[in-house]
C-alpha positions, 0 to 999 in steps of 0.5 A: 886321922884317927887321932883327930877323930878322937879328939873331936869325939872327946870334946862332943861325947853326944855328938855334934850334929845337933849344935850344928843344926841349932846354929843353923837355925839361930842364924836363920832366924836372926837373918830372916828377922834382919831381911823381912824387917830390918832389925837386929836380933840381939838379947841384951837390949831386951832387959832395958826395953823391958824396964822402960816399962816401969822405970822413969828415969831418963836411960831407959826412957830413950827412944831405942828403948822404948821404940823397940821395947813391944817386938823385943818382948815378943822376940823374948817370949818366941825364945821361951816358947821356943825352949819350951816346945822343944823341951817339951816335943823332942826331950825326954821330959826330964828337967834340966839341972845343975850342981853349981850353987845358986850364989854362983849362978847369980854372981855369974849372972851379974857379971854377964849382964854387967859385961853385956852393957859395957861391951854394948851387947852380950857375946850371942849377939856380938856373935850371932848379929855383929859378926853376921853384919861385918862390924869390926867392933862385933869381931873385937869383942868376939875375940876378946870373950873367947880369949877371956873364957879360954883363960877362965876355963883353964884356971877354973878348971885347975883349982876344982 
């Protein structure tokens, strides 16, 4: 037993109660919107409820779009507001950071957003919202990101 109490210690050196607390608390959160109004918390949609706004064009001018585009908004802005209150509440006030180049993080983020509009929803709601209401296709494209990021972690992390 000790050996896999080494191995789950290895894998969440600054322990794990905190990630279990934050899933509980996004799970309840997503629960609670879809029990008090009826409607699914996804991110993804939010970028194109947001163009909506500004851009014409008959995609993002769909009802979907355009009838969600205000709460999608709020629900965005909780999410920031959210990051901020406990950045600024329960950290140590120094900024997060990271060594990976800029060009990477942009690159990765056209990629997440690209996937997220093929697989029709991204990974956090796929996650979170598709497998919390039972839909199979939710659970295909859960399985089919962690397969994909188990094997790109495993090859990225032989070449660096």
């Amino acid at each position: 037993m000790d050996a896999v109490a080494s191995s789950i210690a290895a894998l969440f050196p600054l322990g794990w109660v905190h990630y279990l607390a934050g899933g509980l608390l996004i799970g309840a959160g997503v629960a609670l919107l879809f029990v008090c109004t009826g409607l699914v918390g996804g991110m993804s949609t939010v970028f194109s409820s947001t163009w909506s706004f500004v851009v014409r064009r008959p995609f993002f001018q769909q009802a979907r779009f355009t009838d969600s585009r205000v709460w999608r908004l709020v629900y965005a802005a909780g999410l920031v507001l959210g990051a901020l209150v406990w950045w600024l509440g329960f950290s140590d006030g120094t900024p997060g950071s990271t060594d990976i180049p800029a060009w990477q993080l942009l690159l990765g983020g056209v990629l997440v957003g690209y996937g997220a509009r093929l697989g029709n929803g991204c990974t956090s709601g796929h996650g979170i919202c598709g497998l919390g209401s039972l839909q199979l296709p939710s659970l295909g494209a859960v399985l089919t990101f962690m397969a994909t990021a188990f094997v790109v972690a495993n090859l990225v992390g032989r070449w660096v």
